[in-house]
N, C-alpha and C positions, 0 to 999 in steps of 0.2 A: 504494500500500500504506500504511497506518496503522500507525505505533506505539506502542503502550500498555505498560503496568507490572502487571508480575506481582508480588505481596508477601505477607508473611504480616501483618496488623495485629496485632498486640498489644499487652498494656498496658507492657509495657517499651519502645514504638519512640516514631517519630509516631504522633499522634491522627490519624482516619479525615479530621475536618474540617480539618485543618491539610494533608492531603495532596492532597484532593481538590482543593482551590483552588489546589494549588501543580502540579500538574499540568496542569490547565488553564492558567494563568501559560504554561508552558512548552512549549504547543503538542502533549501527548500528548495520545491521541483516547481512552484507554480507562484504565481500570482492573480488572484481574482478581485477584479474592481466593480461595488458599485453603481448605478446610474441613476440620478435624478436630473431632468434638465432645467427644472425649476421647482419651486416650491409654492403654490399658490396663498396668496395671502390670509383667503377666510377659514385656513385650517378646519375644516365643518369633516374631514375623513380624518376620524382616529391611528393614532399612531398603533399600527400591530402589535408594539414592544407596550405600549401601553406608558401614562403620563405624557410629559410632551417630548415633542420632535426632538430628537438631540443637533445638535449647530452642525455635525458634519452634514443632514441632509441639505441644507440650506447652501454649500458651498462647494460642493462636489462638483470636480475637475470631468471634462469630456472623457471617457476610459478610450477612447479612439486616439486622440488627439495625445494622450499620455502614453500611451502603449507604446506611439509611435518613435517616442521621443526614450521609452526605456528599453525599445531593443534595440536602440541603436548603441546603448552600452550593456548589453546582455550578450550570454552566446546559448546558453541553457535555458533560461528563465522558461515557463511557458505562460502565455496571455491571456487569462477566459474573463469574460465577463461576466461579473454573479448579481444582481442579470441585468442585461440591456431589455431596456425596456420598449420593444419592436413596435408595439400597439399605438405608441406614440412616436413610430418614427417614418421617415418616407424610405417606402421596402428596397427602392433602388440606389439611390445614396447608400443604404447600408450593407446594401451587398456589394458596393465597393469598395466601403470603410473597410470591414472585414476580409475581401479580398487582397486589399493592398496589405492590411496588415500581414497576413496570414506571408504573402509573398517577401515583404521588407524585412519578415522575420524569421525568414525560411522556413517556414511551415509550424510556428508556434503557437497559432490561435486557438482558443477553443472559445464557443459561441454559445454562452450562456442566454438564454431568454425566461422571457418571463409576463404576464397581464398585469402586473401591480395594483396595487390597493390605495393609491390617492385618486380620486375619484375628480376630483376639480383639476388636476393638473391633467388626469385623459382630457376632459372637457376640452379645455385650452387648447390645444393640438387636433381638439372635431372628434376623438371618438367615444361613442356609447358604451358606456363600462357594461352595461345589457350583455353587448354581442361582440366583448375583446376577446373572449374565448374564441371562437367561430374566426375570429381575423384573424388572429393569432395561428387558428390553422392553414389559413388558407396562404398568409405570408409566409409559414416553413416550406410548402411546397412551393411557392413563385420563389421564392429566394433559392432553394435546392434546385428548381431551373435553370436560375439565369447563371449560377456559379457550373455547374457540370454541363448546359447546352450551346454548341456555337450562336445556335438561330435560339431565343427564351420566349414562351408565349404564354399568356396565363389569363384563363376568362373564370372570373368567380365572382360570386354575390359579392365582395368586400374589395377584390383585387382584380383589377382587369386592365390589361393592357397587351397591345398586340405583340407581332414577333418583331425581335431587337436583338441587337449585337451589344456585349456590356463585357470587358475587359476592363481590371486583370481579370482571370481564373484565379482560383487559391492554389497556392504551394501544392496542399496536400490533398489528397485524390481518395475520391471522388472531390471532398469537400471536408470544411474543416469542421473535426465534432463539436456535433450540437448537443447539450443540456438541456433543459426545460426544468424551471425554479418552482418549488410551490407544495402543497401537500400532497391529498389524494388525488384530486382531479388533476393536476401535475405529472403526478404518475401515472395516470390512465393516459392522458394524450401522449407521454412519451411514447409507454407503447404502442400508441395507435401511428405514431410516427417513426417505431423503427430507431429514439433517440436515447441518448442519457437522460436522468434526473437530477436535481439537487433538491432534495428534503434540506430542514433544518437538523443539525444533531439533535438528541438526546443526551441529558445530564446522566441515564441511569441505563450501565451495561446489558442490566437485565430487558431492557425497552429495546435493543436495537434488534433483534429478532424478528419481532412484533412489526416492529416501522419499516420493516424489509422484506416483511411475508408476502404482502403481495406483488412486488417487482423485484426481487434475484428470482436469479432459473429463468431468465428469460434473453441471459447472454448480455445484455443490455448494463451500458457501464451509472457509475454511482458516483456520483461528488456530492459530500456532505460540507452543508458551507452554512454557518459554522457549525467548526467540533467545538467541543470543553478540552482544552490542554489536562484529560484525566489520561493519564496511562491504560486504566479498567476499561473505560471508554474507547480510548481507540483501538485496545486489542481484540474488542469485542467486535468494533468495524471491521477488520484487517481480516477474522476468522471470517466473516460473512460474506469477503468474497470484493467490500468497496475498494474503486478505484483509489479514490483520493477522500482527502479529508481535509479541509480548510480551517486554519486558526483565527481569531478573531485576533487583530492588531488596531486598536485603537488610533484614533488619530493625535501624533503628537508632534514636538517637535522632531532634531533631527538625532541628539545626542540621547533625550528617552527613549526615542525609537530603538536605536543599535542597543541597548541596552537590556528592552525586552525581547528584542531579538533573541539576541543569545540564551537569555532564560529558556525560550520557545525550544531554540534550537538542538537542546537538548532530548527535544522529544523525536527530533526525524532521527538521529541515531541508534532506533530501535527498529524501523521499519528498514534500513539500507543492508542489503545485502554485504 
């Protein structure tokens, strides 16, 4: 099993290039960024974590825009986004975002998605929180088009547009792995997409079983974003078969960061052959 860092970048923590390098240093296999592209003001959608919003949602850096800039000082690192939020985004822009990355990075992207739960912030961008599941499907298969087809054509209730040439292609082939963020219904569309998941961990060894019965055995890879830095915890992922497991790093500056780093870093030298 692999473990990686889950974070929010912003302009009050570490810089993306100061982190990038410093994770690889310390033997983590991934990096997973956040997305919010705003935050809308009448807060009326509660916070999932419950209380209020914490300040990183408020200032979080483009993960496109930073990726690009941390594997230009990476060679290892890999790229996923935990998760980009598609339902609010234009399908073909972002199947160039991710393709350029995937190719700038020589094939390190992994393409975390996801429907989100701010509800006024879909609004702003035009979509109906109603029917972001249904988009959401209908933009993995246009997006899985226009990346693997020379000629991409895509006619659906939410997504339609005719056939087009859209270069780059991604690095890696067919296409770079895709995630899908969220609980059960999360996990039902992965498999009905043939994709990964990302559940949230579980605090309690004995729970990861349970939260994994109905998608292992179906070949279908697993990124847990976030684990609990418990030891119990992640040997109990590792037995189950998950790919990765992602840490929770808080946003901070650049000298507490490398600090909890190392603390963390202590835990991938269990899992490293």
């Amino acid at each position: 099993m692999e473990i990686g860092i889950n974070t929010f970048l912003t302009d009050e923590g570490i810089s993306g290039t100061a982190l990038g390098p410093a994770l690889e240093e310390r033997g983590f296999e991934s990096l997973f960024l956040a997305e919010h592209s705003h935050i809308p003001a009448s807060r009326q959608s509660p916070y999932p974590g419950g209380g209020d919003l914490p300040r990183v949602y408020f200032r979080t850096l483009d993960p496109f825009v930073a990726f690009g800039a941390i594997a230009a000082v990476t060679d290892r690192l890999i790229l996923g986004t935990g998760v980009t939020l598609l339902i609010q985004r234009d399908l073909i822009h972002t199947a160039k975002e991710v393709a350029t990355l995937d190719q700038i990075s020589g094939g390190r992207a992994v393409f975390g998605v996801g429907v989100g739960w701010n509800r006024e912030e879909m609004a702003d961008h035009g979509t109906d929180p109603r029917t972001r599941g249904a988009l959401l499907d209908e933009q993995l298969e246009a997006i899985i088009r226009i990346w693997t087809e020379e000629v991409a054509e895509y006619h659906g209730e939410f997504v339609d547009f005719d056939p087009m040439f859209a270069w780059p292609k991604p690095h890696q082939r067919p296409h770079p792995p895709i995630f899908i963020g969220g609980g059960e219904a999360a996990a039902r569309r992965a498999v009905r997409h043939g994709v990964g998941w990302i559940p949230n961990g579980v605090s309690d060894p004995a729970a990861v079983a349970a939260q994994l019965a109905g998608f292992t055995g179906n070949g279908l890879p697993v990124t847990v974003t976030p684990g609990p830095p418990d030891p119990a915890v992640l040997d109990a992922y590792a037995a189950a078969g998950v790919q990765r497991v992602t840490l929770k790093l808080e946003t901070m500056p650049e000298a507490e960061t490398l600090r909890e780093l190392d603390a963390l870093a202590k835990l991938v030298a269990r899992y490293q052959d």
